[in-house]
Residue, then its C-alpha position, 0 to 999 in steps of 0.5 A: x892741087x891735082x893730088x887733092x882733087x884725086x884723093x876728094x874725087x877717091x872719096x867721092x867714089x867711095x860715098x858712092x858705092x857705100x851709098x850704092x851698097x846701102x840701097x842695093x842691099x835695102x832692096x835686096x832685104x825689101x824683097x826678101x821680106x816682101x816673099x818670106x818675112x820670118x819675124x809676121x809682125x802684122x797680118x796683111x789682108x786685103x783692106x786691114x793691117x793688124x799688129x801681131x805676136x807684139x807685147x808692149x811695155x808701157x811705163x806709165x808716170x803720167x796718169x796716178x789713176x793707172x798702173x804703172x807698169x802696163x803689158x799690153x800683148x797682141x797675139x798671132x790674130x793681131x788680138x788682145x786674149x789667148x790664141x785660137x785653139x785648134x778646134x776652134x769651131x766647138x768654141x762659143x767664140x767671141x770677138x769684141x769690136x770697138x776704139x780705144x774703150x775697147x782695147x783698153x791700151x793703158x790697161x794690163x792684159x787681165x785687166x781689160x774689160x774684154x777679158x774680164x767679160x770672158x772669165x764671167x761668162x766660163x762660169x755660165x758656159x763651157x768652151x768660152x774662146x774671147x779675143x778683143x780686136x779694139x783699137x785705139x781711135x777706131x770708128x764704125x768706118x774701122x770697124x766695117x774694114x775690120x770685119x769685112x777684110x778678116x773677122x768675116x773670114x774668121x767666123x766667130x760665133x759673136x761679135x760684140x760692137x761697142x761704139x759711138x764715141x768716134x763716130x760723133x759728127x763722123x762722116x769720114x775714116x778718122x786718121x786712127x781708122x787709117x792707120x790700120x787700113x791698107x791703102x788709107x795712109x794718114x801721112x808720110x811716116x805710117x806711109x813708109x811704117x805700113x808700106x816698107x816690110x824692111x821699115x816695119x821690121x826696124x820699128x817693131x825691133x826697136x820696140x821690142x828692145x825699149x819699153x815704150x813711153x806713156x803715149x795717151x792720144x786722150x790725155x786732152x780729156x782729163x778728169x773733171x775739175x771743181x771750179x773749172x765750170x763752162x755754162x752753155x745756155x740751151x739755145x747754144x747747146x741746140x745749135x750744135x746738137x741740131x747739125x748732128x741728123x746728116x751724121x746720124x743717118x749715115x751712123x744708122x746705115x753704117x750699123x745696118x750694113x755691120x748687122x747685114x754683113x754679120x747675118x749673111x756670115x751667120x755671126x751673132x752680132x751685138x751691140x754696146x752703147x758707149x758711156x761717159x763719165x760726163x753727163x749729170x750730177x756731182x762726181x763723188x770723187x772730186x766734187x765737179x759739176x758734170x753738167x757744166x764742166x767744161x771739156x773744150x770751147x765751147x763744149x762743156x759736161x752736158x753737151x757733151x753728154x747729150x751729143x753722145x746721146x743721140x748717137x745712142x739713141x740712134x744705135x739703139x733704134x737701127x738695132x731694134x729695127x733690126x732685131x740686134x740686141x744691144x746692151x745699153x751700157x750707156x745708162x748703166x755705167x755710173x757717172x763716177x771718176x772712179x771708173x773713168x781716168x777721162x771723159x770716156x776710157x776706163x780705170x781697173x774698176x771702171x773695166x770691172x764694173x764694165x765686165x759686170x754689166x756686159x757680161x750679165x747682159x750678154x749672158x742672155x743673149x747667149x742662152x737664147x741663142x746658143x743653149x747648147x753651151x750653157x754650163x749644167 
């Protein structure tokens, strides 16, 4: 009896100090990383946390209207697009702004309709430098902490802000405004991911060994079916679109204060209505109502159009005042499924078509403002 007490109380020491070890070696990594962390997987300023120098792999074989091999790379900024050169200051340098239709994830990096603008606009101008700071779920409240904590610091010429979509009925940071936000933390696991240098490290490892799954945070919103029709009478559609005024006065003032701050910074800001494929008319491709496809309880094609709308409007009105130029890409895009795998992101030729209107529209906002790089 007394040997098998000992030799269990012998493991028990040993657990111990294994456990001991263990911990006091986390502690001791923790620390290292924390004063010297050699592999920079993120940036850390004051309110953002950025990814960097990360290429992903995605295997798409989910979605038929998108590669199935997608790279989706971010450089030493934390940005979708080529490194900032060293003279950066002689470049015509622009950042684009935005939520998942911004930085285009499930697109390959040539792909995407940042990039594409900036192949346009080097055919206009010379020393044209393009970076696209999108991410995924990012609100107006996202993008404040985006250029206060670090684009402010970096000083791009433009800045160009598409938005919308993620600030319907908003009055709050949304969960994926938080993920990137230092000290905003929407639950336990981007906690210890955002928190622990030695957690970030595994993670990202783990990453660059594996291609990562097909992981769509949109795919609620797939492409309209025929037959699959929601009918809402006007009255039901003015009873949700009548709560919207509180959540668009603070929308307007949030726009206001990017306009302010780009201003004071001597950045050019410029603005970008967000499209939807949804709205009016039969879509060519499969046939659907758009109107009254259903999206959600409750919310069908026309409704949901007309609520994005208003957000619109509302960006186009405090960007007037304000004497920003806007580039109405809302009434521009064709409402076609060929340009749309969802409600709002785009396929390969929707970013082209995308790139086309963005980049003819902000060609002369460019020539008005900085003449001294247009191509002779």
């Amino acid at each position: 009896m007394n040997k098998a007490k000992g030799t269990r109380h012998k493991k028990i020491k040993i657990a111990g100090y294994i456990i001991y070890l263990l911990l006091f070696v986390w502690v001791g990594l923790e620390i290292a990383f924390r004063i010297y962390n050699p592999f920079h997987f993120r940036i850390r300023g004051d309110k953002i946390l950025l990814p960097v120098n990360q290429k992903i792999l995605i295997s798409n074989k989910i979605n038929p209207r998108l590669d199935s091999e997608i790279t989706n790379t971010r450089n030493a900024l934390g940005f979708r697009g080529p490194e900032m050169p060293p003279n950066a200051q002689d470049y015509l340098s622009i950042i684009t702004v935005g939520g998942s239709t911004t930085e285009c994830r499930f697109l390959n990096d040539d792909h995407t309709w940042p990039f594409l603008t900036g192949e346009q606009l080097k055919k206009k101008f010379r020393n044209i430098w393009l970076n696209n700071a999108g991410l995924d779920g990012h609100s107006s409240f996202g993008h404040q902490a985006m250029l206060y904590d670090y684009l402010a610091q970096l000083k791009p010429k433009v800045i160009v802000f598409l938005m919308g979509i993620n600030d319907v009925e908003s009055d709050q940071p949304s969960f994926h405004d938080k993920l990137n936000t230092r000290g905003a933390y929407p639950d336990l696991k981007h906690y210890l991911y955002n928190h622990l240098e030695t957690v970030n490290l595994a993670v990202n490892l783990a990453r660059g060994w594996r291609a990562q799954r097909f992981n769509n945070t949109t795919q609620a919103l797939k492409l309209p079916e025929k037959g699959a029709e929601l009918f809402l009478t006007e009255a039901q559609m003015q009873h949700r679109l009548s709560g919207q005024e509180t959540f668009l006065d603070q929308y307007g003032k949030r726009i206001e204060q990017l306009i302010d701050t780009c201003r004071y910074r001597h950045i050019q800001p410029v603005f970008i209505t967000q499209p939807s494929l949804y709205g009016s008319g039969t879509d060519s491709l499969t046939g659907a109502n758009l109107a009254r496809s259903k999206i959600d309880e409750g919310m069908n094609g026309e409704l949901f159009w007309r609520l994005l709308e208003l957000y619109n409007e509302r960006l186009k009105e405090t960007c007037e005042r304000a004497g920003a130029p806007v580039i109405d890409l809302a009434a521009k895009m064709p409402k076609n499924s060929l340009y749309y795998y969802d409600a709002s992101h785009f396929t390969n030729e929707g970013a082209e078509q995308v790139a086309g209107i963005v980049s003819e529209e902000l060609s002369k906002a460019l020539q008005e403002k900085f003449p001294e790089y247009i191509l002779q």
